[in-house]
C-alpha positions in Angstrom: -114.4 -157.0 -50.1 -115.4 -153.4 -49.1 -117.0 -151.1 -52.0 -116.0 -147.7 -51.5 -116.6 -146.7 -54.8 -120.3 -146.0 -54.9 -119.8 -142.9 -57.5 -118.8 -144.8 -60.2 -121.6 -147.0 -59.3 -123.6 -149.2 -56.6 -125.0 -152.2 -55.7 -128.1 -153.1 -57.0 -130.7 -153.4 -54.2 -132.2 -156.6 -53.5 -135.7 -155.7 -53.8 -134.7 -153.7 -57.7 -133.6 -157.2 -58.5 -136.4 -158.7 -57.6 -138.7 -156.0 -59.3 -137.2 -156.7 -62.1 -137.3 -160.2 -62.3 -140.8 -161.0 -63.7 -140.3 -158.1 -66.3 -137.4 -160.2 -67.9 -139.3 -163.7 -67.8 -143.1 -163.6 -68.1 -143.9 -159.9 -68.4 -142.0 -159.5 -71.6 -145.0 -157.9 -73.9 -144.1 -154.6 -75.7 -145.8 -151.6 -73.8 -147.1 -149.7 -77.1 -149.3 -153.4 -78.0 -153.0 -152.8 -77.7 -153.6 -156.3 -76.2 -154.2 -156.7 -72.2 -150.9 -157.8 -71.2 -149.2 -154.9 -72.8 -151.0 -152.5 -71.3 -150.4 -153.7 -67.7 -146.8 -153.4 -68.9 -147.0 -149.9 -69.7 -149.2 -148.9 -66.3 -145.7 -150.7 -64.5 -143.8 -147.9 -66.7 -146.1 -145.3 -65.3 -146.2 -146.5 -61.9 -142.3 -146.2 -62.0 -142.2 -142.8 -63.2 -144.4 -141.9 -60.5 -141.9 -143.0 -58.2 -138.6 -141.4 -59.8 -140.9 -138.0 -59.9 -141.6 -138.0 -56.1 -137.3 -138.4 -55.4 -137.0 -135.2 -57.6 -140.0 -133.2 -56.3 -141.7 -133.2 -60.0 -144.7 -134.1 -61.7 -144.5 -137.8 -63.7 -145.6 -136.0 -66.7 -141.7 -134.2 -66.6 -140.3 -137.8 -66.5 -138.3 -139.2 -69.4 -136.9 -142.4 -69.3 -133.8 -142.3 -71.4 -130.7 -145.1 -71.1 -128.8 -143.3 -68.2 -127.1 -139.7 -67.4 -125.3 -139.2 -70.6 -127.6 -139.2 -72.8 -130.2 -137.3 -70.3 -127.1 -134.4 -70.3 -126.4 -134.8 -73.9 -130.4 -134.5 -74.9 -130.5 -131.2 -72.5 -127.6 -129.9 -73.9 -128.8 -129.7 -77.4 -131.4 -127.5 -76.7 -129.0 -124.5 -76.4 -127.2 -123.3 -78.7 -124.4 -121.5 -76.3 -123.8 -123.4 -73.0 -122.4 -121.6 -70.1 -120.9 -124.3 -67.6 -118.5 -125.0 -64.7 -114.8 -126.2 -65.1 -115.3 -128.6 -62.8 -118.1 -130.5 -64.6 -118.6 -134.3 -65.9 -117.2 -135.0 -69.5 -120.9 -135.8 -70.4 -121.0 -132.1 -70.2 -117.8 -130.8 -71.0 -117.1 -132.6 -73.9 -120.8 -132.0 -75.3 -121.1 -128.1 -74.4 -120.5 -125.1 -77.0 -119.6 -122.4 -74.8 -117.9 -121.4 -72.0 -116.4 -122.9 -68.6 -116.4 -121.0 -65.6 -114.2 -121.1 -62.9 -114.2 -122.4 -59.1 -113.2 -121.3 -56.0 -110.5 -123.7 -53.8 -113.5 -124.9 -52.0 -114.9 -126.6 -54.9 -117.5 -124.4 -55.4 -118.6 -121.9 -58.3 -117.3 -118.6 -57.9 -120.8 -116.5 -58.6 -118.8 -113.0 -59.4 -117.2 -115.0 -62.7 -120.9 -117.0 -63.4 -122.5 -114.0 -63.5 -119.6 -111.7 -65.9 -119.8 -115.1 -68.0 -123.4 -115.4 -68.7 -124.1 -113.0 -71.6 -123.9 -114.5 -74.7 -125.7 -117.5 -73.0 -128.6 -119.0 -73.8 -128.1 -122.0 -71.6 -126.3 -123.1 -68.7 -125.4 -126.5 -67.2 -123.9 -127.8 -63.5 -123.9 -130.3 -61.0 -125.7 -129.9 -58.1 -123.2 -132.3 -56.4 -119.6 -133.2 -58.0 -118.6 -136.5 -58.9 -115.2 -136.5 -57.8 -115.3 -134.4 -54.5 -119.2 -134.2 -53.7 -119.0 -130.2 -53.2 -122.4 -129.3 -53.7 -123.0 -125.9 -55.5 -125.0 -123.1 -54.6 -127.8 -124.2 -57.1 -130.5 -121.4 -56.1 -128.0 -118.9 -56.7 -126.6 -120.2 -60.4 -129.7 -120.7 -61.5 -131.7 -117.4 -60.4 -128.0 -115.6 -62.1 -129.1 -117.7 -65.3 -132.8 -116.4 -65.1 -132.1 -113.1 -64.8 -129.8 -112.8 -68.0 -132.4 -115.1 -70.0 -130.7 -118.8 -69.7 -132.5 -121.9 -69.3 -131.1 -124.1 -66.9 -129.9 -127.8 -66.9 -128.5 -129.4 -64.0 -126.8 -132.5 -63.6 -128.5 -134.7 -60.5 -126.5 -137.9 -61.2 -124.7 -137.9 -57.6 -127.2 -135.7 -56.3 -130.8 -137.9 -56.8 -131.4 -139.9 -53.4 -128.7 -138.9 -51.3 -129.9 -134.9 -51.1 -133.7 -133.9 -50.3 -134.8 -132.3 -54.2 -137.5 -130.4 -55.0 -137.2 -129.6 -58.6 -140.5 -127.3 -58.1 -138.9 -125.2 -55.7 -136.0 -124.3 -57.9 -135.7 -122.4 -61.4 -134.0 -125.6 -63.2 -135.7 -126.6 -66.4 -134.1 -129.8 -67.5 -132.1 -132.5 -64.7 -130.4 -135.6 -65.3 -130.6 -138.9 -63.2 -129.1 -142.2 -63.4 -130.3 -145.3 -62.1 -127.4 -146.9 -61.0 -126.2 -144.1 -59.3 -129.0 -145.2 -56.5 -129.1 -148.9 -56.1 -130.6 -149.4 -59.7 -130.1 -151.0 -63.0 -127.1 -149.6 -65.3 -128.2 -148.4 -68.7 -131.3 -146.5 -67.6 -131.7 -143.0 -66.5 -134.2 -140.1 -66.7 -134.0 -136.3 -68.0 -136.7 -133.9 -65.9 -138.3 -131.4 -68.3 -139.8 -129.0 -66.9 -143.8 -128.4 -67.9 -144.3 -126.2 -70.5 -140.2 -126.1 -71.5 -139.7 -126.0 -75.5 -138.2 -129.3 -76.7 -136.9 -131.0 -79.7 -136.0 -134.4 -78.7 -132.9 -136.3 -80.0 -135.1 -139.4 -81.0 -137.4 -139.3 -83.4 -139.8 -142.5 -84.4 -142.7 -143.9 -82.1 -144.4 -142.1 -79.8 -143.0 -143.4 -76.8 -142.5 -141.0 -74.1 -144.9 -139.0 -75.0 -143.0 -138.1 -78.2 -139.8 -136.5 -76.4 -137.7 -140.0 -76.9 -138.2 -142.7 -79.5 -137.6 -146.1 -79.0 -139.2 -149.2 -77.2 -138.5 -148.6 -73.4 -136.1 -150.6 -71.4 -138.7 -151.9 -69.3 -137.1 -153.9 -66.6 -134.5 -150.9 -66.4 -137.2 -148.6 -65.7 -139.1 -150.8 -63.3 -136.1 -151.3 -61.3 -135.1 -147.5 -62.0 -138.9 -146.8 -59.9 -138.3 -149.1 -57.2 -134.8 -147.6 -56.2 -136.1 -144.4 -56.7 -138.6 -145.5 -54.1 -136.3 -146.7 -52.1 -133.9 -144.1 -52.0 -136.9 -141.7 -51.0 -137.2 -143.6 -47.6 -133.6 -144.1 -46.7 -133.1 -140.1 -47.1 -132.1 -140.6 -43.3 -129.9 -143.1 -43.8 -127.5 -141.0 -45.9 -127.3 -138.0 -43.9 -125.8 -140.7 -41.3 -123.1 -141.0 -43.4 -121.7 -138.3 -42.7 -120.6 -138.8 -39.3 -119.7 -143.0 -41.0 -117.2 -140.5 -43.2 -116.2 -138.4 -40.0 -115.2 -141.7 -38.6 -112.7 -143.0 -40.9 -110.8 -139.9 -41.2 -110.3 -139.6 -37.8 -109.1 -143.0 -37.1 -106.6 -142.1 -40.1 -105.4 -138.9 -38.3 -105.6 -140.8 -34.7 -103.1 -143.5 -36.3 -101.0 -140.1 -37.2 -102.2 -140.0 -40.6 -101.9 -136.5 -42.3 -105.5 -136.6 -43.9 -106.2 -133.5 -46.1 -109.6 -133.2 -47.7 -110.7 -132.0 -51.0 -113.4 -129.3 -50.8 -113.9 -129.9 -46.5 -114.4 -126.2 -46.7 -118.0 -126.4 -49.2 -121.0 -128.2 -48.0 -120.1 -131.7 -49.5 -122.5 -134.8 -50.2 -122.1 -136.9 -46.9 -121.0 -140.2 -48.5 -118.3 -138.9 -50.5 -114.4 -138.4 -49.1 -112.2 -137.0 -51.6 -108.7 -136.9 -49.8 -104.9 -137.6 -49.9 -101.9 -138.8 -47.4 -99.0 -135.9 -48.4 -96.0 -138.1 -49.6 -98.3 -140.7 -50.9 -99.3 -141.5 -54.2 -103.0 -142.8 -54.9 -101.5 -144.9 -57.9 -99.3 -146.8 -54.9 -102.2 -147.1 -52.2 -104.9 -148.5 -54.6 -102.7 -151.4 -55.7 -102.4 -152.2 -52.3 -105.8 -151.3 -50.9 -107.9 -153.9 -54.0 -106.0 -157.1 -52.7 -105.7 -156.1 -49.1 -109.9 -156.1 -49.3 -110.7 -152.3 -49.9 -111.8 -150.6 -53.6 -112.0 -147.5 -54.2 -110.5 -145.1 -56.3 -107.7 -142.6 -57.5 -110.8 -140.4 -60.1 -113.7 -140.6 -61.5 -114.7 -143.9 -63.5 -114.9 -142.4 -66.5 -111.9 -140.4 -66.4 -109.6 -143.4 -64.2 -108.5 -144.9 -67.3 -106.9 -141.9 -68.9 -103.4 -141.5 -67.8 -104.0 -137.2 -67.3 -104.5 -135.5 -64.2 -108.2 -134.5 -63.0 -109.5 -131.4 -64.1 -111.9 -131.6 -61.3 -109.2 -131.0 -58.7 -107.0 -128.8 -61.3 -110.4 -126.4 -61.4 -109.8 -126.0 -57.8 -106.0 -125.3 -57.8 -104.4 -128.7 -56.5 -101.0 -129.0 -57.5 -99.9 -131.8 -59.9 -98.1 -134.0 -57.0 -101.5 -133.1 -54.6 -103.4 -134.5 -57.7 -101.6 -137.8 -57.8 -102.1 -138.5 -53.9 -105.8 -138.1 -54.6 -108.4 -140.7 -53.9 -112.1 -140.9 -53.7 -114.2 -143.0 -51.7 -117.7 -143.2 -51.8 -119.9 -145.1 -49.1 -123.2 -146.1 -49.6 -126.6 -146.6 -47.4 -125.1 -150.2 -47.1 -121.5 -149.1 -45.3 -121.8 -149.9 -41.2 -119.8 -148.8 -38.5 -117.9 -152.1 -38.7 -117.3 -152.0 -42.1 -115.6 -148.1 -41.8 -113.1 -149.4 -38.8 -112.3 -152.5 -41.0 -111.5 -149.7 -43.6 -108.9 -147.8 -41.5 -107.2 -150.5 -41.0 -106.5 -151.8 -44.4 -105.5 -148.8 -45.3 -103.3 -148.1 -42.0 -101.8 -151.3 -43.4 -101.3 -150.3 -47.2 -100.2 -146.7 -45.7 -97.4 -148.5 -43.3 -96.0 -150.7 -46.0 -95.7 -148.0 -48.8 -93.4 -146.1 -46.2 -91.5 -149.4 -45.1 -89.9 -149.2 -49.1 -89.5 -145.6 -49.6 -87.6 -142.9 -47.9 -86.6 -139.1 -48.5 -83.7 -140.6 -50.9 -86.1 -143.1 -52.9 -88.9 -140.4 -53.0 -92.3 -141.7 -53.5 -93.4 -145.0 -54.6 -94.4 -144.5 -58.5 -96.3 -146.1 -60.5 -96.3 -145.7 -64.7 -98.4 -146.1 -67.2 
């Protein structure tokens, strides 16, 4: 089987497995005990945090470990009261936000003229730094600074972002971030909201004092040890996921070498490297993933937590894409694992699936549908 769908999530790492191992057998002890073993339990946490600060360019002390990218959004979110955001944004955010949505360009990317006519009224804004569907990455420096100016604190969503872009949350004007472990060869269920030093906030979770009072609740150790190490690891394969790029390059153009109309969402924005987000015209996505899962190849036709609603995605409706140019819409998204080998053995599964489809439809049949 080849995993293309790496947004929705990835592979645990070997050595995250292994790192988590003794903390779900012997190293059990609650981290907020007084006795010894406890205690080494809780300098693990702190050792970890360490780790997911230095991907984000932060000080640990700005680390809080919360169970994954929703709740790290949701938690940011309710510290404004009016939220000025993008249409193109996750549902964590949409469907959380009191305020406004601003619009795109084609290209995937916010149109500044509208941000900046949006903002008053505002006291918050929220984006991505990388989309989840199409991996355009948004001209963060510029939202933000736009936000600063008219008195908006800024949260920005770093759940596809974290390990596969170099961050330095010091160098930029955001206040809060979100991250999510298994976005990066870590554990599901544990993630982490940056808060910037010295940022007012009223946490979501009231009870111990864990976190340093920002988040209640006994800590999901093993998720957070194995959150560190792929945080870790992710820091040193930074150079592995710029190759992707050209890994990406290479299966489009053995698409269009086959004769393959290939047309890319957001190819004109600067787009994460490991993300393709692109349709065959005349093609449905519905039709080619059925084929592509038992032929050997996974990926998918939106989002994974929008790909079991039967509606269209407003990621690619934000950007002007047609109905029909929605349905022929797939994602895939490689990861640090993909080879060279693996990308060729991809073209031709889906040369196959592509070849087939056509062998049963025509210009009298129309597309092959599929309903729900």
């Amino acid at each position: 089987m080849i995993y293309w769908d790496n947004n929705a999530t990835t592979q645990p790492a070997p050595e995250v497995v292994q790192a988590m191992l003794p903390y779900l057998t012997d190293k059990y002890f609650n981290p907020s005990a007084a006795y010894a073993p406890a205690k080494a339990v809780k300098r693990a946490i702190e050792n970890a945090r360490e780790q997911v600060a230095a991907l984000l360019g932060a000080d640990a002390g700005e680390i809080v470990f919360t169970s994954g990218g929703t709740e790290s959004t949701n938690a940011a979110l309710a510290q404004f009261e009016h939220v000025l955001t993008l249409a193109t944004e996750h549902p964590a955010t949409l469907r959380t936000v009191k305020g406004d949505a601003a619009p795109v360009m084609c290209n995937g990317q916010a149109d500044l003229a509208a941000w900046k006519e949006l903002l008053p009224g505002h006291d918050g804004v929220s984006f991505a730094w990388a989309n989840h569907e199409t991996g355009v990455i948004q001209p963060v420096r510029s939202l933000a600074r736009a936000a600063k100016d008219a008195g908006a604190r800024v949260h920005v969503d770093l759940v596809q972002a974290a390990g596969k872009l170099p961050i330095r949350l010091h160098d930029t004007e955001v206040d809060f971030a979100s991250v999510a472990a298994h976005k990066l060869h870590g554990p599901k269920g544990v993630g982490a909201l940056y808060i910037r030093r010295g940022a007012a906030w009223q946490p979501q979770q009231t009870g111990g004092a864990q976190e340093d009072y920002r988040r209640a609740g006994t800590e999901n150790v093993p998720g957070i040890i194995g959150f560190g190490k792929a945080a870790e690891l992710a820091l040193q394969a930074s150079a592995a996921y710029a190759a992707l790029a050209s890994l990406r390059l290479r299966f489009v153009t053995a698409l269009r070498n086959a004769g393959l109309e290939v047309v890319e969402a957001g190819a004109a924005a600067p787009r994460l490297p490991h993300v393709l987000n692109m349709r065959i015209p005349g093609l449905t996505a519905e039709s080619l993933t059925l084929l592509l899962e038992p032929m050997g190849l996974i990926c998918s036709a939106g989002s994974a937590c929008t790909s079991a609603e039967p509606h269209p995605s407003h990621v690619l409706q934000a950007m002007g894409m047609s109905d029909r140019e929605i349905r022929e819409s797939l994602r895939f998204s490689l990861s640090r694992f993909t080879t060279g080998d693996e990308v060729d053995e991809a073209a031709g599964i889906f040369l196959r699936a592509v070849a087939k489809i056509r062998s049963v439809q025509s210009s009298v049949t129309g597309p092959v549908m599929v309903y729900r």
